[in-house]
C-alpha positions in Angstrom: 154.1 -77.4 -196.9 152.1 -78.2 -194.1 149.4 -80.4 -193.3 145.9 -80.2 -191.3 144.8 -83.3 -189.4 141.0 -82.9 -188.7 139.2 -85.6 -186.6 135.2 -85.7 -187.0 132.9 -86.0 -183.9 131.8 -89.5 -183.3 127.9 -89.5 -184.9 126.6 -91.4 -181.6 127.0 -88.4 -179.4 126.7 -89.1 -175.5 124.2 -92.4 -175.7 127.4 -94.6 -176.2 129.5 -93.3 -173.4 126.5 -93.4 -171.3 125.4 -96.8 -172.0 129.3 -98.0 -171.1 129.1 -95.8 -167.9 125.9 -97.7 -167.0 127.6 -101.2 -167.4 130.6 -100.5 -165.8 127.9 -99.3 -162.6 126.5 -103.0 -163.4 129.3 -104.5 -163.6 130.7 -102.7 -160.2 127.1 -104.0 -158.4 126.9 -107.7 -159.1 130.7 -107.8 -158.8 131.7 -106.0 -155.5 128.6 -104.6 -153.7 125.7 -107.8 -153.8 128.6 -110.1 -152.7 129.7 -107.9 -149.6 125.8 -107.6 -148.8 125.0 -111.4 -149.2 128.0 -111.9 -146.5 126.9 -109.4 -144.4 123.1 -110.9 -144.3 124.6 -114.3 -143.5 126.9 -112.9 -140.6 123.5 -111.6 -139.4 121.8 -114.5 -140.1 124.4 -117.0 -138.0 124.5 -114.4 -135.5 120.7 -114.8 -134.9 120.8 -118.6 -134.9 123.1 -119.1 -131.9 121.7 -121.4 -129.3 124.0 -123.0 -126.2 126.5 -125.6 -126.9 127.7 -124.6 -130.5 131.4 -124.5 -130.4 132.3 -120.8 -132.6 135.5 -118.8 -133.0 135.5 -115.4 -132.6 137.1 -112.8 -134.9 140.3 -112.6 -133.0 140.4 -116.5 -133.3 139.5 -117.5 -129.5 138.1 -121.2 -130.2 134.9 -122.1 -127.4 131.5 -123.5 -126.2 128.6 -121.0 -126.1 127.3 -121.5 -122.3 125.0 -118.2 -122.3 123.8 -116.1 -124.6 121.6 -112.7 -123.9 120.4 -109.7 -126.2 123.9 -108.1 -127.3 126.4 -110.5 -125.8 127.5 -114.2 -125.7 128.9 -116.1 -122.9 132.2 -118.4 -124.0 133.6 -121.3 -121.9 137.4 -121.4 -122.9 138.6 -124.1 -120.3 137.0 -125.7 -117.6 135.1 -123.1 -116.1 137.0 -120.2 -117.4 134.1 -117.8 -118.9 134.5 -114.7 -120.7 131.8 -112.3 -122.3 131.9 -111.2 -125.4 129.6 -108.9 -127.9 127.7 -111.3 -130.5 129.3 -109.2 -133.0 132.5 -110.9 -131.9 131.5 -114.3 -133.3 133.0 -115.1 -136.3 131.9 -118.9 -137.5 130.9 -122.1 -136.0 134.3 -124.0 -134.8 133.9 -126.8 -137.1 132.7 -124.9 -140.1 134.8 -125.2 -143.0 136.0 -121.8 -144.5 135.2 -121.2 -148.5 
């Protein structure tokens, strides 16, 4: 004797899986892209704000004193009169800012 198993379609149709689609594209937003944004705004934000004498780190961890600072680049004192030039998208933080 055998036996038929027969499963009925599920009487919401597509509006269910669409509505979950549409949180998980919520969910994905507030969770991973606003966040990356927000950082990248502030990044621009400190970047803007630089002014002579603020001691920063750059992103391969070079600790200094701004001494100049022009459209695209930034002038670091490392030692006593040891300069070097770097981008201003090479500064990372302010030297005594605490990391969160």
């Amino acid at each position: 004797m055998q036996t038929i198993f027969l499963q009925a379609a599920p009487d919401g149709g597509m509006l269910p899986q669409l509505l979950m689609f549409g949180a998980i594209i919520l969910v994905f937003y507030f969770f991973m892209i606003r966040p990356q944004q927000k950082k990248a705004s502030d990044q621009k934000k400190f970047r803007e704000e630089l002014t002579k004498g603020m001691r920063v780190v750059t992103i391969g961890g070079l600790h200094g004193t701004l001494v100049g600072i022009e459209a695209d680049t930034v002038v670091i004192e490392v030692d006593k009169g040891l300069r070097l030039t770097f981008d201003k998208s090479a500064i990372s933080m302010e030297a005594t800012a605490k990391v969160k």
